[in-house]
Structures are given as structure tokens and as C-alpha cells.
DOTORGU-912179 format. One record per residue (C-alpha): x, y, z. Coordinates in steps of 0.02 Angstrom, whole numbers, plus 50000, padded with zeros to 5 digits. Example, Ala and Ser with C-alpha at 12.3 -4.5 7.8 and 13.67 -1.06 7.14 Angstrom:
506154977550390/506844994750357/
This chain:
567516274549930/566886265849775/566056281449734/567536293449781/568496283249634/566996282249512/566886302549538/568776301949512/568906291649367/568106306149251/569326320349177/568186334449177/567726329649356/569796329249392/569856347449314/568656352449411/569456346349575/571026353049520/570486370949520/569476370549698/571056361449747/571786381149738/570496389149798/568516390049793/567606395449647/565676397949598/564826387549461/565086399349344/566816398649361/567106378349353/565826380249193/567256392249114/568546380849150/567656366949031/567236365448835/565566358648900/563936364648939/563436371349087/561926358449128/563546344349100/564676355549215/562986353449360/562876336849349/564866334149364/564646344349528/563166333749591/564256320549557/565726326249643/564626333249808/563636314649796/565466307049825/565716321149969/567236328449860/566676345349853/565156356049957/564166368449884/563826385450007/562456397749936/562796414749914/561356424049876/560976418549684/562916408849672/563556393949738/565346393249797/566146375149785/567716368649901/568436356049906/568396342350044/570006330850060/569266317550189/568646307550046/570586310249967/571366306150136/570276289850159/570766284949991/572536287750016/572506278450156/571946262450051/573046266449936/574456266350054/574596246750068/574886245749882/576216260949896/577386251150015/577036234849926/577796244849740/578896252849825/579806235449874/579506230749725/580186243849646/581636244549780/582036226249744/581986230749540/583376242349582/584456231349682/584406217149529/584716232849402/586266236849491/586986219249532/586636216949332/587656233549282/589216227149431/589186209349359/589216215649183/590826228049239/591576212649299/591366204149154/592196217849025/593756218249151/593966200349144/593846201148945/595036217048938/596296206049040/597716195348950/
């Protein structure tokens, strides 16, 4: 997983994710997609099939990328146990918001009344 995130935390790596996340595309095409050069775009994808991200399939002289999401799912999975621990957090930030706004109604109808 450690290298799932490392892969991840690169934005020309994300771009590139983000497009075979719509459909598959050769080398050419993810190069096109980046103000870099192609020999930078290669070693993105090595990095991104090293991770097991993407997998290259040869096609007489191209190589068409896809995407794999097991990696993704796995990490979402981890991340899951953080989800539901913000989201109670986040849940119990609400409740306190809202008791604050009630009490603070209460509070300008007591000091409206004679």
C-alpha cells in the first residue's frame, strides 16, 4: 500500500490515472495529456504499473494502459476506519453547531422580552 500512496501522491501521476480512469489509452496519448516529456511521462507509468495501478498490454509497436482499481479498493478499505471516525466527528461538530444556534435563539427571545 505504501507504494499505492507514494504513486498517488504525484499530480502528473493523478492525471494520468484520471484519464485511464475513462477509458484506456496508449502512451502516446497519456504523453499528450502532460507539459512533460515523454521519457518523464515512461517513468510516471513504470511508476504507476510498479504500484500495480495501471497494466501495460502490447499492441504491436503501442502499449495500451488500464487502469486496475484493486490497489484503489484496498486503499479505500484502510481508509474506511478514518471515514467513520470523521464522520462522527464531523456528525458530533454538527450537533454542538446547532445546540449553539438554538441556545443563542433562546437567548435573543429572552432579551426581546419585557
Amino acid at each position: 500500500m505504501d507504494a499505492v500512496m507514494q504513486a498517488l501522491a504525484d499530480g502528473s501521476r493523478r492525471t494520468l490515472l484520471g484519464i485511464l480512469r475513462d477509458h484506456p489509452a496508449t502512451a502516446g496519448e497519456l504523453a499528450d495529456a502532460l507539459p512533460i516529456a515523454r521519457p518523464g511521462v515512461s517513468r510516471h507509468l513504470r511508476v504507476l504499473r510498479e504500484a500495480g495501478l495501471v497494466e501495460a498490454e502490447q499492441q504491436g509497436q503501442r502499449r495500451i494502459y488500464r487502469l486496475r482499481t484493486e490497489p484503489l479498493a484496498e486503499l479505500d478499505a484502510w481508509l474506511g476506519d478514518y471515514r467513520v471516525r470523521w464522520e462522527q466527528r464531523l456528525d458530533a461538530l454538527h450537533t454542538e453547531i446547532a445546540r449553539g444556534r438554538k441556545a443563542a435563539r433562546a437567548d435573543d427571545t429572552k432579551a426581546g422580552e419585557p
